[in-house]
N, C-alpha and C positions, 0 to 999 in steps of 0.2 A: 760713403758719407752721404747724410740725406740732401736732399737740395737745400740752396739757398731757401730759409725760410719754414721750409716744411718740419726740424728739429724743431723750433724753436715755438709751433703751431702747435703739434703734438705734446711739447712741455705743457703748453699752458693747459690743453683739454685735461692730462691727468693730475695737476696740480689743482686745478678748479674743481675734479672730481671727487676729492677729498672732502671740498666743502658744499655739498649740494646736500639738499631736503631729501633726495634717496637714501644716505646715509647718516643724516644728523639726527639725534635723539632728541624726540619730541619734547619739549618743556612747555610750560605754562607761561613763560614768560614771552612765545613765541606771538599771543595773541596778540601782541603790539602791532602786526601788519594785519588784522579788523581795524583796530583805528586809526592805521595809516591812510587806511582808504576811509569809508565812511561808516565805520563801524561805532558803537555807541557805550557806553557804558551807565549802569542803574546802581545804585546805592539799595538795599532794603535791610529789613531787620536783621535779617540773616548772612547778610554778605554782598558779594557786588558780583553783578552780572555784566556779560558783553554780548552784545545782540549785532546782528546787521542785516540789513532786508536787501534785498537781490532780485533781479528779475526773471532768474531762471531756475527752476527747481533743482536743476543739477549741480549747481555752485551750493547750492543750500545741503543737499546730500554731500557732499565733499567736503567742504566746511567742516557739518558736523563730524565724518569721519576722522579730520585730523583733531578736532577739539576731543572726541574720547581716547585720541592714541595719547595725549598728555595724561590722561586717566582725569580729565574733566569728563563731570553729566553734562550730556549738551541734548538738546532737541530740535526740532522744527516745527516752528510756529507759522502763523499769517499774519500779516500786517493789516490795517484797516484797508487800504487798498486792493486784500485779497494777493499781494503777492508774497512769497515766501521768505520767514526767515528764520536766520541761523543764529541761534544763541544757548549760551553758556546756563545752568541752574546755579541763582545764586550761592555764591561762599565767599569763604576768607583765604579763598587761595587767589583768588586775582585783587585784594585791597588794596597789599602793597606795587602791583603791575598799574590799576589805574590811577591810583595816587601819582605816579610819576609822567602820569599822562597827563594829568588835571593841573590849571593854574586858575585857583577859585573854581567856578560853575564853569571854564569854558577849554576846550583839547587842546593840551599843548603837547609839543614834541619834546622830549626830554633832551637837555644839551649832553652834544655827542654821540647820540644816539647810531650803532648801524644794525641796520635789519639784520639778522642770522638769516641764514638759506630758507629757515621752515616760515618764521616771517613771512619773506618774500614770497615763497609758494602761498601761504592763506592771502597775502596783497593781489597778486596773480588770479586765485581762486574768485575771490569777493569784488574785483573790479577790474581785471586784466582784459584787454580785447584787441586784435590787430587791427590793424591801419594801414590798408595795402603793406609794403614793405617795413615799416614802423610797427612799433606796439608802444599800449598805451595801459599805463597805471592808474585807473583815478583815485579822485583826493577827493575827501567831504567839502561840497561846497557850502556851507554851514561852519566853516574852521578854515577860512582863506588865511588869518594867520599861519595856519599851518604849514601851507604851500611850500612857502620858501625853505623852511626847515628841514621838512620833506625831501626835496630836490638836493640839499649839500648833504642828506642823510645817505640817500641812493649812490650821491660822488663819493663819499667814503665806502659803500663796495665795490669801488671802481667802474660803476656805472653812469656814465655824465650822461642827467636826462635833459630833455628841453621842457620848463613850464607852459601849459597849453589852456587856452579856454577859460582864464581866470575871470572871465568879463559876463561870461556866460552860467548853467546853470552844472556842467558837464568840465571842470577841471578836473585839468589830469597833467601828468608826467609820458612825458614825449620820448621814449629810445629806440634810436635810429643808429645804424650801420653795426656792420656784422660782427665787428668786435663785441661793440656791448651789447647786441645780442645775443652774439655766444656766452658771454660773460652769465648773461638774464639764465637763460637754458640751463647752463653747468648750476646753477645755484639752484634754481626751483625744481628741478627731476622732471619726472616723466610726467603726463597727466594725468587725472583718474580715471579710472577703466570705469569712465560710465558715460553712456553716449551724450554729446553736443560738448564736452570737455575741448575733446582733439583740437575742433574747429574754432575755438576760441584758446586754445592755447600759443606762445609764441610762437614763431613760423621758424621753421630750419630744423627743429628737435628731430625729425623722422633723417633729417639728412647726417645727422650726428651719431646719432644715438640707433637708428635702424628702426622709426617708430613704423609700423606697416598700415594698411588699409585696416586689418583685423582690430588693431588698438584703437582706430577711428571709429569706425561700427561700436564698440565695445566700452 
């Protein structure tokens, strides 16, 4: 019989394993965690685009990588800043995704709403960064309505975050201790094999999942 506790640890790793972004199939509808964090959406003649600038070229390369495995065109652009960003070729495959994101001209979260695993990985991707033992999601701070929606969106995948920095220019969603970081982990997969990912991914995955030094280089 396993120890006290160690059964019941083990359940949840493979029951959580089921629903993580290594295994879930990519959809379109996933783009919702771009504008959980501070991603944008364009209306044009042709259809509606979702774009989101980034400060690091590698979240922009990974980005677009999940945005073609939904079999969206996506590319990489620059911002007026000169920093990168990840966006979708306009269509009428995301009208009906931003529609339910928009209330008038301004983001709203849809009631109800919980992120799927692959969600959370592009949320992770586009604004995720540790915090000594914490990790931090951030939120468009241009859509503080948002916030709040945000955070009981995150408690319905059983991740209770804490609202951080709402005063400042740099809001985010607070998760601390190891449950819901494990929880974070099992949902978002592994990170992409492309360097400065590792180092900005949540902390503990190598201790889970066997991430090595070679997946950090890579």
């Amino acid at each position: 019989m396993a120890p006290p506790g160690q059964g019941s640890r083990v359940s949840e790793v493979v029951q959580l394993s089921l629903f993580s972004a290594d295994v879930d199939e990519p959809v379109s509808a996933d783009l919702a965690g771009l504008l959980a964090a501070h991603g944008q959406s364009q209306h044009t003649d042709t259809g509606t685009r979702i774009s989101i600038a980034v400060t690091e070229p590698w979240r922009a390369q990974a980005i677009v990588r999940e945005l073609l495995s939904t079999g969206l065109p996506a590319e990489i652009g620059a911002s007026g800043e000169g920093n990168p960003i990840a966006r979708t070729t306009p269509g009428r495959e995301l009208d009906e995704l931003v529609g339910r994101w928009t209330s008038g001209a301004v983001k709203a979260v849809p009631a109800g709403w919980i992120p799927s695993p692959r969600a959370l990985r592009l949320w992770v991707l586009a604004s995720g960064h540790p915090e000594g033992d914490r990790y931090l999601l951030g939120l468009d701070p241009h859509a503080p309505e948002s916030h709040a929606p945000l955070a009981t969106a995150l408690m319905r995948a059983g991740i209770a975050p804490t609202l951080v920095g709402t005063r400042g220019t740099a809001p985010a969603l607070r998760i601390a201790g190891a449950r819901r970081l494990q929880r974070l982990l099992e949902y978002v997969g592994r990170p992409p094999a492309i360097a400065g990912a590792a180092a900005a991914w949540p902390h503990g995955y190598g201790d889970v999942h066997g991430l090595d030094a070679h997946s950090a280089r890579h």
